[in-house]
C-alpha positions in Angstrom: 66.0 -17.8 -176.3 65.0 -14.4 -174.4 67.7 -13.6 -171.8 67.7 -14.0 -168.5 67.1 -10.7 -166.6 70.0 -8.7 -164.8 68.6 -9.3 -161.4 68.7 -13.4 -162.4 72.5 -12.7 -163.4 73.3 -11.1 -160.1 71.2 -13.8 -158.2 73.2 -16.3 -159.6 76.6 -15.2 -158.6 75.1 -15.8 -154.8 73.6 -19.5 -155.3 75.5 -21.9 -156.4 73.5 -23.7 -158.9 73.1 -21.2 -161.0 69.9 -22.0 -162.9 69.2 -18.6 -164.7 65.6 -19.4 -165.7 64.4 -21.0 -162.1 65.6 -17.8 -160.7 63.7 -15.8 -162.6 60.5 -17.5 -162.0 61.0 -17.2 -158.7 61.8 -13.5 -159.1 58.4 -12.9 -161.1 57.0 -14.7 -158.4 58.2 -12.8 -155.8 56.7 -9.8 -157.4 53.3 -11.6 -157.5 53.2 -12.4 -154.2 54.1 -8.5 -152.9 56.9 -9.5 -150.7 58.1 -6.1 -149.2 61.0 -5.0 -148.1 61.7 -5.3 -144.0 59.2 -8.7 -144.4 59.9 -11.5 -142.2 59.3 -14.7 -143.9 58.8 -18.4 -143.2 60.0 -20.5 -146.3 58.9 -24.1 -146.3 60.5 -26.6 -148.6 63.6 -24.9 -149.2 65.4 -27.2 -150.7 68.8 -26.3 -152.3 67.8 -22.3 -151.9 66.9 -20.9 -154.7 63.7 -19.6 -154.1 65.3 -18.4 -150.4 67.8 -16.7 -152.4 65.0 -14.9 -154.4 63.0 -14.1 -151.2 66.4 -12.7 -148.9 67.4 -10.4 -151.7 63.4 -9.0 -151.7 63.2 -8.6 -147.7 66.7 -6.6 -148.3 69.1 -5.8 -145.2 66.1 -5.2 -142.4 64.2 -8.6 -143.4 64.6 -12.2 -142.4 64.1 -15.4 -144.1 63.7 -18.9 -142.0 64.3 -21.4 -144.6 62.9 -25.2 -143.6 63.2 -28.4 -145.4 63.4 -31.9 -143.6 65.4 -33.3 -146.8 68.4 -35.2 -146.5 72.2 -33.1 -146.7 73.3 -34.8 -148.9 70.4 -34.9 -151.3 70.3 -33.6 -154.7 72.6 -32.6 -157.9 74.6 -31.6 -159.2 75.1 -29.9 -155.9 73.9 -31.2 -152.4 70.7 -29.3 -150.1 74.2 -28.9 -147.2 76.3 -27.6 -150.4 74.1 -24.8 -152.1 72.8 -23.6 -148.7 76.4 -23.8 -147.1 77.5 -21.3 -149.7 74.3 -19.2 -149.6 74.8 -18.6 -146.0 78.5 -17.8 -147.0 77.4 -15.1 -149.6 76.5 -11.4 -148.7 72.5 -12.7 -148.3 73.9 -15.0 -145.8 73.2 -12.7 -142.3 69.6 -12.6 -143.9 68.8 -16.6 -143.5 68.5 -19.1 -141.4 68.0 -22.7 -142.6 66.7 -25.2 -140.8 67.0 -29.0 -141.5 63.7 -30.4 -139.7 59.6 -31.4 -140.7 57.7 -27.8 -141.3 55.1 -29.2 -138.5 58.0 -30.2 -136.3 59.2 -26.6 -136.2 56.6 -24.6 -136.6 55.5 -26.9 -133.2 58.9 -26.0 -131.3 58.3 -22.4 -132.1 57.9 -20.5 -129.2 54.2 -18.7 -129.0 55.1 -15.2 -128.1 57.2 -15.2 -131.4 55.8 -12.4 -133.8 54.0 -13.9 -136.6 56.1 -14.0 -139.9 54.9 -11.8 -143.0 54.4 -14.1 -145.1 54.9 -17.9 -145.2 56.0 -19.3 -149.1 55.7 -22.3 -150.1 56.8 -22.7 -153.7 57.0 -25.6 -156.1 57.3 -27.9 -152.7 53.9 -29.6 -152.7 54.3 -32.0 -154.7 57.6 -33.0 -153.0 55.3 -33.9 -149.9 55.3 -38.2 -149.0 51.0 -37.8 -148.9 49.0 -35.1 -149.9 47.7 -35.0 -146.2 50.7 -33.5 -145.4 49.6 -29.9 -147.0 46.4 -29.8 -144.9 48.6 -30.2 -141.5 50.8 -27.4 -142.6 47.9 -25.6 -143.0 46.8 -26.0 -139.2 49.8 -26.3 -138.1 50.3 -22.6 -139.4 47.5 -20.5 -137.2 49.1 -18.0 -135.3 52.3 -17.7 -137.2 50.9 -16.0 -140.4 47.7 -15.0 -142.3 49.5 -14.4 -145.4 50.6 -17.9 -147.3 51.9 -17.3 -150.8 51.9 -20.4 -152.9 53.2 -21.6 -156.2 52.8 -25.0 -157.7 52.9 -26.2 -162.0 50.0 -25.8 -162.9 48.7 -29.5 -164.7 48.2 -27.3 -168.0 49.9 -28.1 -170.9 50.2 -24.8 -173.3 51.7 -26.4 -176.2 52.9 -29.9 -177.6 56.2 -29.4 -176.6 54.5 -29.0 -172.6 52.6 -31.9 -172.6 55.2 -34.7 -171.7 55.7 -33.0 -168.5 52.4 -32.7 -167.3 51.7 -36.9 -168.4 55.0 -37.3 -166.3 53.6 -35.7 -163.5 50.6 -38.0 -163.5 52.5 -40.8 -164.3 55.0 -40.4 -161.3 51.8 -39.6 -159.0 50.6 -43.0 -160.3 54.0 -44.7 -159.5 54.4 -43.2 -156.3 50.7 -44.2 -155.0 51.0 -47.6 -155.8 54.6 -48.3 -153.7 55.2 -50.3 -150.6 57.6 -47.9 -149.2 58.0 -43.8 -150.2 60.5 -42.9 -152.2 62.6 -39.5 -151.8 61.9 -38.0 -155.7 60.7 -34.6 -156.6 57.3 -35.7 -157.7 55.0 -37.8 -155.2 52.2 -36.0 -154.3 50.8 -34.6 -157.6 47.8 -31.6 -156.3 46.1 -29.7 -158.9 45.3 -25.8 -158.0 41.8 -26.3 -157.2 43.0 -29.0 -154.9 45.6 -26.8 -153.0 43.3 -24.2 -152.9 40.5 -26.2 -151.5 42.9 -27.4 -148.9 43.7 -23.4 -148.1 39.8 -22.4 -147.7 38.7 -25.7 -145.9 40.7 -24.8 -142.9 39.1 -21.0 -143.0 42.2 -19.4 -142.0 43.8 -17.8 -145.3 42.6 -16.2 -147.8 44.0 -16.0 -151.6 42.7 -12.7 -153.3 44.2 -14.2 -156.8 45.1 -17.2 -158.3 47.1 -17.0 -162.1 48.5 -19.1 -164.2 51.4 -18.6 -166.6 53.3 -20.0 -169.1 57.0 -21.0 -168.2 59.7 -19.7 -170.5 62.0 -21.7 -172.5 64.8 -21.2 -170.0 62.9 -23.1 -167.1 64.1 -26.7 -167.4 61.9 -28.9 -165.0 60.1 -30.6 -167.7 63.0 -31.7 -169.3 64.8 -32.8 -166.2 61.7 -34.8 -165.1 60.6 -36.2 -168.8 64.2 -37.4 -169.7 64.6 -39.0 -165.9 61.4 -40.8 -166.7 62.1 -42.0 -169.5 65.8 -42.9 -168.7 64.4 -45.0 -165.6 61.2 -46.8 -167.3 62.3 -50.1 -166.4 63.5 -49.5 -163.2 60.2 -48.2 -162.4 58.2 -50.9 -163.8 60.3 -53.4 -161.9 60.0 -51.9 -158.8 55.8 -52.0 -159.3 56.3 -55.8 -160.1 58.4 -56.6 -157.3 55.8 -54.5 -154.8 53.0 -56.6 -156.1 50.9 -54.1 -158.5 48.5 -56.0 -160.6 49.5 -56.8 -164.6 46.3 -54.8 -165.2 47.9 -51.6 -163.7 51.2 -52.4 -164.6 49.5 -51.9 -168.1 48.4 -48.7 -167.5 51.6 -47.6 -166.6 53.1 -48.8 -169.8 50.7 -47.2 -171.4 51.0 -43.8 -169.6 55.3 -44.4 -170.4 54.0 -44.9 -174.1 52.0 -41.5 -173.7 55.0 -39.9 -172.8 57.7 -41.0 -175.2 54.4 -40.3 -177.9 54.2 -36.5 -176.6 57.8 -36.8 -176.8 58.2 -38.1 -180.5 55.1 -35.5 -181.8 57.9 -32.9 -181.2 60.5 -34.4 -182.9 62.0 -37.0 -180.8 64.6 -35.1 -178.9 63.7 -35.2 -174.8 65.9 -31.8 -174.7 63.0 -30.4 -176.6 60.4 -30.5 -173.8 59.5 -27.5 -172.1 57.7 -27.1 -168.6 54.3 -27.0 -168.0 52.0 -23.9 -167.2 52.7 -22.6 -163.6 50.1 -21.6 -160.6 50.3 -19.4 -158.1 48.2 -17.5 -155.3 48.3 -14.9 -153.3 47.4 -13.2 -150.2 45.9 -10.1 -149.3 49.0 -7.0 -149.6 50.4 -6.4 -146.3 49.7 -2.5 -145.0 52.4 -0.7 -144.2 54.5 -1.3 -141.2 55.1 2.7 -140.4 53.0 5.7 -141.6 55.9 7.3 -143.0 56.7 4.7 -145.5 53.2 3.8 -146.6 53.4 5.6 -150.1 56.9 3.6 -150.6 56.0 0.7 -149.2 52.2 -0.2 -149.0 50.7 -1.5 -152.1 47.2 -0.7 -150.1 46.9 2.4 -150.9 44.2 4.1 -152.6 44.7 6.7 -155.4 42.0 9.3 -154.1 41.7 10.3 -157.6 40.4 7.5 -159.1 37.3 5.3 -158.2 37.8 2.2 -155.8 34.7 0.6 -157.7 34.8 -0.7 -161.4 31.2 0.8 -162.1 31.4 -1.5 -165.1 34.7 0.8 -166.4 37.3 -0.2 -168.8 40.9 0.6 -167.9 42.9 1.0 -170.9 46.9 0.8 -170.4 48.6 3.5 -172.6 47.4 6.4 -174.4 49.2 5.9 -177.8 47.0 5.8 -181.2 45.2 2.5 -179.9 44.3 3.2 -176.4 42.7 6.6 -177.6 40.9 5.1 -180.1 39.5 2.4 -177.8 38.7 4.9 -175.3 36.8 6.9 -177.7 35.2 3.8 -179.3 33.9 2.8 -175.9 32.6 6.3 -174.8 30.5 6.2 -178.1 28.8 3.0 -177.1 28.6 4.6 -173.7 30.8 2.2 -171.8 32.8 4.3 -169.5 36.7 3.9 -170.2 39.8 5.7 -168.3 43.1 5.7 -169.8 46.2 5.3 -167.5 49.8 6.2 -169.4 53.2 6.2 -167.6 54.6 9.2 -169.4 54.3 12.9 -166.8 52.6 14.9 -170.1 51.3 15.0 -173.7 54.6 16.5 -174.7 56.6 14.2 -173.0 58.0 12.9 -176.0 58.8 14.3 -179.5 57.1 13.6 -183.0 59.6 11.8 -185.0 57.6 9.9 -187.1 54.4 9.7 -189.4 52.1 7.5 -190.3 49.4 5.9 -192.6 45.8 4.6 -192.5 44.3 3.9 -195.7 42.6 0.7 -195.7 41.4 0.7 -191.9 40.2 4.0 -192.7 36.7 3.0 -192.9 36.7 1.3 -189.2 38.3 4.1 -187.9 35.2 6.5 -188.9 33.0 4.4 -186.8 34.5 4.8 -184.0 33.5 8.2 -181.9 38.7 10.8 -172.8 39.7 10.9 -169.2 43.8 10.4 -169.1 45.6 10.0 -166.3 49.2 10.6 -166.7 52.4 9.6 -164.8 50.3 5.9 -163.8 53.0 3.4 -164.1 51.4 0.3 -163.9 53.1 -2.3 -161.5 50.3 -5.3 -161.0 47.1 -5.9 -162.3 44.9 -8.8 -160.1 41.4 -9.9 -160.1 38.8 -9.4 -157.5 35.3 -10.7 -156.3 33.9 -8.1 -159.1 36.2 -7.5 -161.8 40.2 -6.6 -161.9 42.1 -4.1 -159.9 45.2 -2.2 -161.6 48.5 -1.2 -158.9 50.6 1.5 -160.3 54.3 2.1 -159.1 53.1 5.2 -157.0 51.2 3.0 -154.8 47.8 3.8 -156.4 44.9 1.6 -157.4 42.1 1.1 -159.9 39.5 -1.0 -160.1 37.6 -2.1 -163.1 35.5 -4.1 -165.0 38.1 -4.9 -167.9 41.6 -3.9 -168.5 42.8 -3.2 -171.8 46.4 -3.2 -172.5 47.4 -0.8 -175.5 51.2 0.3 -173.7 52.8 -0.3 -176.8 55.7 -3.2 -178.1 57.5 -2.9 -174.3 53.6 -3.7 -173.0 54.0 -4.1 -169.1 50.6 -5.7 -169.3 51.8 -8.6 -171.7 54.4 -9.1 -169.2 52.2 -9.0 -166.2 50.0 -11.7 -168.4 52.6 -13.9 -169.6 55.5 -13.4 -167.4 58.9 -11.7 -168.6 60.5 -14.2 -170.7 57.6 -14.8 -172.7 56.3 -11.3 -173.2 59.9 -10.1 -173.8 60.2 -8.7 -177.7 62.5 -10.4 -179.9 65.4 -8.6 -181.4 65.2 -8.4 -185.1 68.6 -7.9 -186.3 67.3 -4.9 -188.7 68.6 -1.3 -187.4 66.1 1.2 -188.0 67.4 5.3 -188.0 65.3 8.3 -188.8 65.9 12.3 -188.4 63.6 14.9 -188.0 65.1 18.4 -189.9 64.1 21.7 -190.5 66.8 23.0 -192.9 66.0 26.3 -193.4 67.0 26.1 -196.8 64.1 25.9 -199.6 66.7 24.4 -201.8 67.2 21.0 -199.8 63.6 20.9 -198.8 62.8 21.4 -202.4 65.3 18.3 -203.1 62.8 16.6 -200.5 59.7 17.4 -202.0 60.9 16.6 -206.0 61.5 12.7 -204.9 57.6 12.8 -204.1 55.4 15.4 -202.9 54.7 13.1 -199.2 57.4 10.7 -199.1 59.9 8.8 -201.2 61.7 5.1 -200.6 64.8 3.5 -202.4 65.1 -0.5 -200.9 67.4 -3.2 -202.1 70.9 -2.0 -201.8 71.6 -3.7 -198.5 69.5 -1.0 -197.1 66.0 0.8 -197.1 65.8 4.6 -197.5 62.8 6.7 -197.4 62.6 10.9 -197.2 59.3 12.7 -197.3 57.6 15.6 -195.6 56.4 15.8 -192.0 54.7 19.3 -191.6 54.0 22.6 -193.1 54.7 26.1 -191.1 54.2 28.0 -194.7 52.9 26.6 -197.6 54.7 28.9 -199.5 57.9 28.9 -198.1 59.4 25.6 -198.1 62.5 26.7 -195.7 59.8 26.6 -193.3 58.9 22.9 -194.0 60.0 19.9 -191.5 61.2 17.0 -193.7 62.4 13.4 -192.2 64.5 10.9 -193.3 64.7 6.8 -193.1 67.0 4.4 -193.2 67.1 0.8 -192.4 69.8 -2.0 -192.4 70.7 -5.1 -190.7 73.8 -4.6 -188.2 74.9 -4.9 -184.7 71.9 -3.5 -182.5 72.9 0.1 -181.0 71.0 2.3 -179.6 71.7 5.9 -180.0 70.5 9.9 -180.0 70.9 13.1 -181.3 74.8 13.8 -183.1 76.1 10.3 -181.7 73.4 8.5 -183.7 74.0 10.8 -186.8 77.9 10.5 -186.5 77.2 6.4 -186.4 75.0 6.1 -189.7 77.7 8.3 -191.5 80.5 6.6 -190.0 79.5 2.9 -189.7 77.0 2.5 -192.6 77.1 2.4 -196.3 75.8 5.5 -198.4 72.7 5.8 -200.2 71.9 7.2 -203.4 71.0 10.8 -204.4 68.7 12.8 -202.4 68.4 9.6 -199.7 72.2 10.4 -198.6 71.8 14.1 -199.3 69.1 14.3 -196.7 71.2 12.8 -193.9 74.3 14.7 -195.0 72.4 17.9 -194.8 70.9 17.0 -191.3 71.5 20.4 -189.0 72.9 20.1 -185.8 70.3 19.8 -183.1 68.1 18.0 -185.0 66.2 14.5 -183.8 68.0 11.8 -184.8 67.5 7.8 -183.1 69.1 4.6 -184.4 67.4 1.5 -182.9 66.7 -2.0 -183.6 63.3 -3.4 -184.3 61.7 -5.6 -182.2 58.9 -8.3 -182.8 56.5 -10.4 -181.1 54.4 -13.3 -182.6 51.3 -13.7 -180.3 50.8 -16.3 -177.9 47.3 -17.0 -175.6 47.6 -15.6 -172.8 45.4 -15.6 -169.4 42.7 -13.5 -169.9 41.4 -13.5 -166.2 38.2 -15.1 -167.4 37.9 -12.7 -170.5 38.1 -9.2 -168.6 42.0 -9.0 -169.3 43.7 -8.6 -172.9 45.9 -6.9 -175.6 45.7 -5.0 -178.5 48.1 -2.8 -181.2 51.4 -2.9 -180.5 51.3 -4.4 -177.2 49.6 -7.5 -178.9 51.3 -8.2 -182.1 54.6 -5.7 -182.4 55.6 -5.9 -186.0 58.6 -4.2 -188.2 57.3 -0.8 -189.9 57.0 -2.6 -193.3 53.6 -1.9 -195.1 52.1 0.3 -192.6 50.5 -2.7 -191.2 50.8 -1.4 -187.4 48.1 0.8 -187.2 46.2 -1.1 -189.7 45.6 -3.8 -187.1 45.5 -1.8 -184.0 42.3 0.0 -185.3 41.0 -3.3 -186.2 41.9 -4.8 -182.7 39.9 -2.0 -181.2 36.9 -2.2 -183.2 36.5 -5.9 -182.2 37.5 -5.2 -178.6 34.0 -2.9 -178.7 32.3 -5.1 -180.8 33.0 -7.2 -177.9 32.1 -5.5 -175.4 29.0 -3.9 -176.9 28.1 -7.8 -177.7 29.1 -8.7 -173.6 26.6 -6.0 -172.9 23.3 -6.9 -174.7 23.9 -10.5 -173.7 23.8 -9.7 -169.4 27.4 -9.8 -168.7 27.5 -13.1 -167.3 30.5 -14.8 -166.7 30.4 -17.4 -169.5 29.5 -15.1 -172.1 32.1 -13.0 -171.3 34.9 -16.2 -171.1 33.4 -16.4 -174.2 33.4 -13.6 -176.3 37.2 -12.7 -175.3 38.3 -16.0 -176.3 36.8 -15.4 -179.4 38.2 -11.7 -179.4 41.6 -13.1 -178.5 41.8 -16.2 -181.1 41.1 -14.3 -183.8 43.8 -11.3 -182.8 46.0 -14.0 -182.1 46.0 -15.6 -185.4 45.8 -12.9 -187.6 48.5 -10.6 -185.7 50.9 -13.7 -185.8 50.6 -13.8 -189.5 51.2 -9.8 -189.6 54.2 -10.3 -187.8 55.9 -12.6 -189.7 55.1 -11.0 -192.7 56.8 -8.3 -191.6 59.6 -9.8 -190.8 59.7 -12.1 -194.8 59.3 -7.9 -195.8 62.2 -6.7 -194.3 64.8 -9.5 -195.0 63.4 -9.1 -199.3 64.0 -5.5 -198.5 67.3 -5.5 -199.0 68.1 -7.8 -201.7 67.0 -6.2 -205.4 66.6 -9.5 -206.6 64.5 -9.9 -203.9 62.5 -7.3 -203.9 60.3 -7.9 -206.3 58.8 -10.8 -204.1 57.7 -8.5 -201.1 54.2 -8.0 -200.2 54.6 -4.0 -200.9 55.5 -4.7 -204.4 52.7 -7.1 -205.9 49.8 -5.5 -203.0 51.3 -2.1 -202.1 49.7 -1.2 -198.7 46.6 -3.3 -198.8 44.9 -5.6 -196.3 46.2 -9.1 -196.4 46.4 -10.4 -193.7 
């Protein structure tokens, strides 16, 4: 289960129904929509506050939320709509909101019409709540003059995975039910709209526009499917009596028990435990960004803003996110096939950070010499979005970039991943296996010469509860091996730390178990000053993702973060990037039309997908036979050495 962020934690001591993982959608959401600081905003469909919560703490102390929902007080659980916004208002958001118990139409009617138009105007996961699915089209009238930004969020009708697909038959179910009753009933789903049908409603009336639409995947922690599957489920025959005694036919009646049957199905395919459902795939659009409020603030504040350096037209460019090992290679890949490609990384310089590790090739050596760079540094990205053309990248300094593809190469933390699958999903999981390594220069030909006797490059001891390794990383002299920078490794499964410099050092020789000979002797000898790191490795196993119609997607690291085991890393990133210009070389000769290119990156991404997933759990089987003798006999290293397997 990935943890709920630190801004979720804090929310949650504010509202009272403290649902960790609704809060963070509507955090992530929030951040989609570009809701600035100082932003007045219209919230309709409140509810019990959650998303207001979300939306006061982004305005901060100089915005305003109005909050509307003509719900009952007393309706909800296990707290009230008058309860959780009662102690909202109570809170330290409190002075930021205003709620207002009435019909959206009725207010925004009563509004006065010299009022200042609001910012924005959100309505999030409240469509469906609606009695008919008229209603969304006279909020949409009803709403000229007192916006032209509406930001919307909805689920999405788009099962991801088995465990998903009870909620979305649910959803249609419930529509079902509530379409065929004498009288309308007050439950969370009546009006069941699919995306294209909200966003036809938006662009029939020819007053908003939404420069993106995107999907994602809802995290584990989200818990909407669950609550509306086991309600179903729990109420099937007070639902079907309620349909007999308001006169539906025995033929529909039979659909419905078959659509109940489709659910308890989904439901059993899973392994027959309703708390095992998760929610469906969300939707959301957006509206153009807002430009800033006062000149001197635009660079803060205004996510319009044009980074003079870079072109504001794709020009059928690739943007490549990070300029490790893979986003170089890709970069130079592309330039050799003549497809222009900048690369974007957050760091200020080349030198920002040290060399503290090596690192092999072998088998993917003979991709690698196939492939053949403009880098622009300190370019945090903080959005990516598409556009009538292509994609357009925001970074954190306000900048933008448009492109024809992005490519995201940022490493195991990728931003992009997160952007693409939202941050629980994209988080990496924690391994359990503490990884430490030094970098030393011990000006002593003896120890170095210790070093080099284990093996000339680089030696490794595993299954005493722990992995060692010591080898050398670089020559000043070749014949003076005082000169020589050596590193050590060692790996073992602990409490995760993360530590620098002497504190790290002071930790492995305090807190961990010795290794043999020259393993131990390496880290004993470690000179003050030297690098030294202790952190935990992290994992991902891939997932799809939304591609934005094949011009977004992943590769190394930031697709398929593995343990070091086997070398397998770069192994994959190099093949990654020779079928991402494959790809694109392939998009090229075929006329860049939009199908082909859905088409070739689901292909790309399939097959990246499947065989990074195995690679990552590989590495993981690698490590945990690591450090068992008897066990390590079994690993991968020890019956294939570094060769390709998977």
């Amino acid at each position: 289960m990935v943890e709920p962020s630190a801004k979720a934690k804090e929310l949650s001591e504010i509202f009272l129904d403290s649902n960790l993982g609704g809060l963070d959608h509507r955090i992530n959401l929030t951040k989609f929509w570009g809701i600035t600081p100082g932003s007045r905003v219209l919230e309709l469909g409140c509810g019990q506050g959650d998303c207001t919560t979300v939306l006061a703490d982004a305005v901060g102390p100089d915005g305003h939320v109005d909050a509307v929902d003509p719900g009952a007080p007393d309706y909800g659980a296990p707290y009230t709509l008058a309860e959780c916004q009662s102690h909202l208002l109570a809170g330290p958001l409190g002075p930021r909101i205003n709620f207002h118990n009435t019909d959206p139409a009725a207010f925004l009617s009563t509004r006065p019409s010299s009022a200042k138009p609001y910012d924005f105007v959100v309505l999030a996961h409240c469509i469906w709540y609606f009695e008919t699915p008229a209603i969304l089209s006279e909020i949409i009238s009803a709403l000229a003059g007192h916006t032209t930004r509406l930001c919307l969020a909805e689920w999405g009708l788009r099962a991801n995975r088995a465990e998903t697909l009870p909620h979305v038959v649910t959803a249609l179910l419930l529509a079902n039910i509530e379409a065929k009753r004498l009288t309308p009933s007050t439950r969370n789903v009546r009006s069941v709209l699919s995306p294209q049908q909200i966003v036809s409603n938006v662009l029939e009336k020819g007053r908003f526009a939404l420069v993106e639409e995107t999907r994602g995947k809802s995290g584990d922690t989200l818990q909407d499917g669950y609550w509306e599957v086991s309600d179903l489920l729990r109420n099937r025959e007070k639902f079907l009596d309620r349909m007999k005694r308001d006169g539906v036919s025995n033929k529909e009646i039979g659909a419905l028990v078959a659509m109940f049957d489709s659910v308890q199905a989904g439901v059993d395919i899973i392994g027959g435990d309703v708390k095992d459902v998760k929610t469906m795939d969300w939707w959301a659009g957006r509206p153009p960004r807002p430009v800033p409020r006062e000149p001197s603030r635009s660079l803060l504040h205004s996510e319009a803003w044009v980074d003079m350096n870079a072109p504001n037209s794709s020009n059928g460019t690739v943007a490549i996110i990070g300029s490790g090992l893979t986003g170089l290679l890709a970069a130079q890949g592309l330039k050799l096939n003549g497809i222009p490609a900048v690369v974007f990384e957050r760091e200020e310089s080349l030198d920002a950070r040290p060399r503290e590790w090596t690192i092999l090739v072998h088998w993917a050596m003979p991709i690698f010499a196939k492939l053949g760079i403009d880098i622009r540094w300190n370019k945090s990205v903080r959005e990516l979005s598409q556009t009538g053309s292509g994609v357009r990248l925001e970074f954190e300094d306000g900048g933008t970039f448009d492109a024809d593809h992005i490519l995201g190469a940022d490493g195991s933390s990728s931003k992009v991943r997160e952007i693409l699958l939202g941050v629980e999903q994209a988080q990496a999981r924690q391994s359990g296996f503490l990884f430490a390594t030094g970098v030393t220069k011990f000006g002593d030909a003896d120890k170095t010469n210790a070093v080099v006797q284990a093996h000339p490059v680089a030696a490794l001891m595993m299954g005493a509860n722990a992995v060692g390794a010591v080898g050398v990383m670089s020559v000043d002299d070749p014949n003076d091996t005082s000169t020589w920078t050596t590193f050590w490794v060692k790996i073992w499964h602990g409490d995760p730390v993360d530590l620098k410099g002497q504190e790290a050092l002071n930790h492995i020789k305090e807190n961990t178990a010795p290794l043999h000979g020259i393993f131990q002797s390496a880290i004993d000898w470690t000179p003050e000053g030297s690098y030294v790191s202790i952190n935990e490795m992290k994992y991902w196993v891939p997932t799809p993702w939304n591609n934005h119609d094949g011009r977004v997607t992943l590769a190394g690291d930031a697709a398929h973060p593995m343990l070091i085991y086997r070398g397998q890393g770069f192994q994959h990133s190099i093949t990654d990037v020779n079928n991402y210009v494959n790809a694109l070389t392939q998009l090229r000769s075929s006329g860049s039309d939009a199908a082909s290119r859905e088409m070739i990156f689901e292909a790309y991404d399939s097959e990246m997908i499947e065989r990074g997933a195995v690679a990552v759990r590989q590495s993981l089987a690698e490590a945990e036979n690591s450090l068992d003798l008897e066990k390590v006999k079994r690993m991968l290293m020890m019956r294939q050495g570094h060769g390709k397997d998977a």
